[in-house]
C-alpha positions in Angstrom: 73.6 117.2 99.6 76.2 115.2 98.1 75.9 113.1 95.2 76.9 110.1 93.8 79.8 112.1 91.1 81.0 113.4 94.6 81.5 110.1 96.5 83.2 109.3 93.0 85.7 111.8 93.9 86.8 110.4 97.3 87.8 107.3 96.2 91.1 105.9 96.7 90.8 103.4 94.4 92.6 100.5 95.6 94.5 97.3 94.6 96.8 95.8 96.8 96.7 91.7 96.1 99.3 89.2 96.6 98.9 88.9 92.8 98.6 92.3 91.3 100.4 92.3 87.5 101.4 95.0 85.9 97.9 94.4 83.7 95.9 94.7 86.3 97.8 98.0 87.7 97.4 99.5 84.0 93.5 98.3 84.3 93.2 100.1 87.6 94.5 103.2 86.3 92.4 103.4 83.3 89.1 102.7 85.8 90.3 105.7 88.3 89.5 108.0 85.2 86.1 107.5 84.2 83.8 109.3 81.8 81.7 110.6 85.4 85.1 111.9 86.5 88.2 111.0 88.2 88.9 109.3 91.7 91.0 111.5 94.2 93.9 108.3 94.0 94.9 105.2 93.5 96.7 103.0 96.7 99.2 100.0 95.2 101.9 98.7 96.3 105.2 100.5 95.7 106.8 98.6 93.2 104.1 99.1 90.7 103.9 103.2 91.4 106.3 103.9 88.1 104.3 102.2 85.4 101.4 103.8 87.4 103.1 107.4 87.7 103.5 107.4 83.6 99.8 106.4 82.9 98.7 109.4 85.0 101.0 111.7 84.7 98.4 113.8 83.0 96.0 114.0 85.6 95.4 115.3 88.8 95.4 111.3 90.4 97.1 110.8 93.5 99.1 107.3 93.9 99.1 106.2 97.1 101.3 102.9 98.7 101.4 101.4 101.9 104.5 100.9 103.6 104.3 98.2 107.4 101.8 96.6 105.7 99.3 95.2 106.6 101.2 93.8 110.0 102.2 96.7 111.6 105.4 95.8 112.7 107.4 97.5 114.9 110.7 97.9 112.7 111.0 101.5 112.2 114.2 101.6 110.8 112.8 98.7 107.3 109.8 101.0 107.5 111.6 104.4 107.1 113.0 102.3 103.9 110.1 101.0 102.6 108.8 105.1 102.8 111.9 106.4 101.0 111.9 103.8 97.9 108.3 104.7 97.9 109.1 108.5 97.6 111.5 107.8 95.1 109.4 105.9 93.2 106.8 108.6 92.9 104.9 108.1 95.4 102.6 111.1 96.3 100.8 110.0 99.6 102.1 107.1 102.1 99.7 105.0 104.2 101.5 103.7 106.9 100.0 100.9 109.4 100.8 101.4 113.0 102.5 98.8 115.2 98.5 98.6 116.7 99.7 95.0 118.4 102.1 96.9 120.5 99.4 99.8 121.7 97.1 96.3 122.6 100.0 95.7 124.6 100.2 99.3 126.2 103.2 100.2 124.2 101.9 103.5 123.1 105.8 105.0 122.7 106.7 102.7 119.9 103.4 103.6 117.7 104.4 107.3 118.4 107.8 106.9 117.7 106.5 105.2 114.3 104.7 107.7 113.2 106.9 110.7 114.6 109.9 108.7 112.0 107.6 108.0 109.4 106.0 112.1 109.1 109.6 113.1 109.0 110.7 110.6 106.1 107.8 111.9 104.2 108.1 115.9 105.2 105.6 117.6 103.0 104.3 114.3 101.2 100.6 113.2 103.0 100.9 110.6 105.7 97.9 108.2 106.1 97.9 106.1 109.2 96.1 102.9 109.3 95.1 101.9 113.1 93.2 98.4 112.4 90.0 99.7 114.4 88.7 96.3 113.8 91.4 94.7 115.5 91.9 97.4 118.1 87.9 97.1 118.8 87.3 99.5 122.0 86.5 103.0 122.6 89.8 104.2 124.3 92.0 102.0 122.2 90.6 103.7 118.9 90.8 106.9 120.5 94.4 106.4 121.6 95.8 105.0 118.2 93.7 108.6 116.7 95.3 110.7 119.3 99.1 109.1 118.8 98.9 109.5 115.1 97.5 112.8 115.2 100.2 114.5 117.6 102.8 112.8 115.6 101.9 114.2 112.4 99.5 112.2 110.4 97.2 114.4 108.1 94.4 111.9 107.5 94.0 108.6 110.4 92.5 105.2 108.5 90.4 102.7 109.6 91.8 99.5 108.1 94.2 97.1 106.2 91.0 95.6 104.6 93.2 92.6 105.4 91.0 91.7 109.4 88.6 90.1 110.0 86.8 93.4 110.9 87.3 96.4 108.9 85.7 99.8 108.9 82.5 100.1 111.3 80.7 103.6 111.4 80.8 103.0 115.2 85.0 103.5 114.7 84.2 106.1 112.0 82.5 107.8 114.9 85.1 107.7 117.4 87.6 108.7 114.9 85.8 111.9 114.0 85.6 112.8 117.2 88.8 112.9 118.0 89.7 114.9 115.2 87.0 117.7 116.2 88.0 117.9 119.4 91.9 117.7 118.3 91.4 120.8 116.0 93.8 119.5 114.2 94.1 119.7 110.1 93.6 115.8 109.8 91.3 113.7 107.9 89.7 110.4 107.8 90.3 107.3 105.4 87.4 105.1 105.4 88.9 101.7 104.1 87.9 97.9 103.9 84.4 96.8 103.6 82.5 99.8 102.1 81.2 98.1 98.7 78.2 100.1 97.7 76.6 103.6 97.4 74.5 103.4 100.0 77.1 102.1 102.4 79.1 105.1 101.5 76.3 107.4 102.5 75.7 106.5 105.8 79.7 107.1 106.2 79.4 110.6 104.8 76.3 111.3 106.8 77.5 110.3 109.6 80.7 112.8 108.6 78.1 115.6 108.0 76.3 115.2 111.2 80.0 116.0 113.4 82.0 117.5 111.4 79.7 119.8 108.4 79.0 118.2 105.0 81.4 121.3 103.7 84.8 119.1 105.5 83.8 116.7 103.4 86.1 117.0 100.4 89.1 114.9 99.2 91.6 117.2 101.2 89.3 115.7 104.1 87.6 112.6 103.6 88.4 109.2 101.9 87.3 105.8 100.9 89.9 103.6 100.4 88.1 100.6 98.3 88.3 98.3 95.5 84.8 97.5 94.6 82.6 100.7 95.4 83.6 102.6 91.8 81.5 100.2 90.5 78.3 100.8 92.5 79.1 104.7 92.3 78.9 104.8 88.5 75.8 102.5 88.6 73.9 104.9 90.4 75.5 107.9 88.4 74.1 106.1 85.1 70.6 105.3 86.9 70.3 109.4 87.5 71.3 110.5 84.4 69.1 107.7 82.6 66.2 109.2 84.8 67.1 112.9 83.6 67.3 111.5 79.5 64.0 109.7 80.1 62.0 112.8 81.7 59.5 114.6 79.7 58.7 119.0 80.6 55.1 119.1 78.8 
């Protein structure tokens, strides 16, 4: 059964406001490392990843950016930019939004061509890519923008911006998983925008367990991409271990 420490450990811990300092980059980076252990990355926007790079260079931290964000636009050639300054900058993992307006529209070749670019800018360097589930809403839409990224490279398919009106629903979570299974592909899943507590967490990592084994869900696998949910996580760490300290063997 997983525990709290181990939802700790999925975490992408996440700022990416308008009006991020450098302060409150520096903050974020000292709350990724906590005395219950260590989120599997941070996710900021690229000019910030060098200040970010030195204050965790001595740990095993990921820094994430986002590059087509949170728009999805269907420049390839400013987004194949945006992935190599990143990359130059540091960065160790790229999560890329998909032109999802254009696969609304039917346009499934740009959003392949997209990612196909993208993959190829990054080479060995982890490609996330975002589909705005929220926005894209049905069944075989979801299960289209899953199928493009995957064939084109992506090792882990996201729900969200966290920038919609709708952000990650276990009912996409769903739909996303199974694609995967059935790809057999070596991709994961990035749970992102919305998930706030513990027990919100759960059901996502339940829900994980029951299709794809509670063993494939590690940080090679399986994500949160949040802002807020460190907070609950250490919470309930602090509750358990308060419990243990306060129990008596006669």
């Amino acid at each position: 059964m997983l525990t709290a420490t181990n939802i700790l450990n999925l975490i992408d811990l996440t700022s990416l406001n308008d009006n991020d300092t450098t302060a409150a980059i520096t903050k974020l980076c000292h709350n990724a490392q906590s005395e219950f252990g260590a989120v599997a990355a941070i996710c900021i926007y690229s000019r910030f990843i060098p200040e970010a790079k030195e204050l965790l260079n001595s740990t095993a931290i990921k820094i994430a950016t986002v590059v087509n964000f949170p728009h999805g636009s269907t420049d390839i050639e400013m987004a194949k930019r945006e992935t190599e300054l990143a990359l130059n900058r540091g960065a160790d993992e790229i999560d890329l939004v998909l032109p999802y307006h254009e696969l609304i529209n039917g346009n499934y070749k740009v959003a392949a061509e997209m990612v196909n670019a993208i993959k190829k800018t990054c080479a060995t360097t982890t490609l996330k890519v975002i589909i705005e589930s929220g926005v894209l809403a049905t069944k075989d839409l979801i299960e289209k923008a899953s199928l493009i990224s995957i064939d084109n490279g992506a090792n882990f398919i996201k729900t969200s911006t966290g920038k919609v009106k709708i952000n990650a629903t276990l009912a996409a979570a769903e739909i996303m998983l199974n694609v995967i299974k059935s790809s057999k592909a070596e991709c994961g899943l990035k749970i992102a925008g919305g998930v706030r507590t513990i027990t919100e967490a759960f059901d996502y990592t339940n829900l994980t367990a029951s299709i794809m084994g509670e063993q494939w869900i590690t940080g090679k696998n399986f994500r949160f991409g949040a802002s807020s949910l460190l907070g609950s996580v250490i919470d309930s760490i602090k509750q358990v271990e308060h419990k243990v300290d306060n129990t008596t063997t006669y």
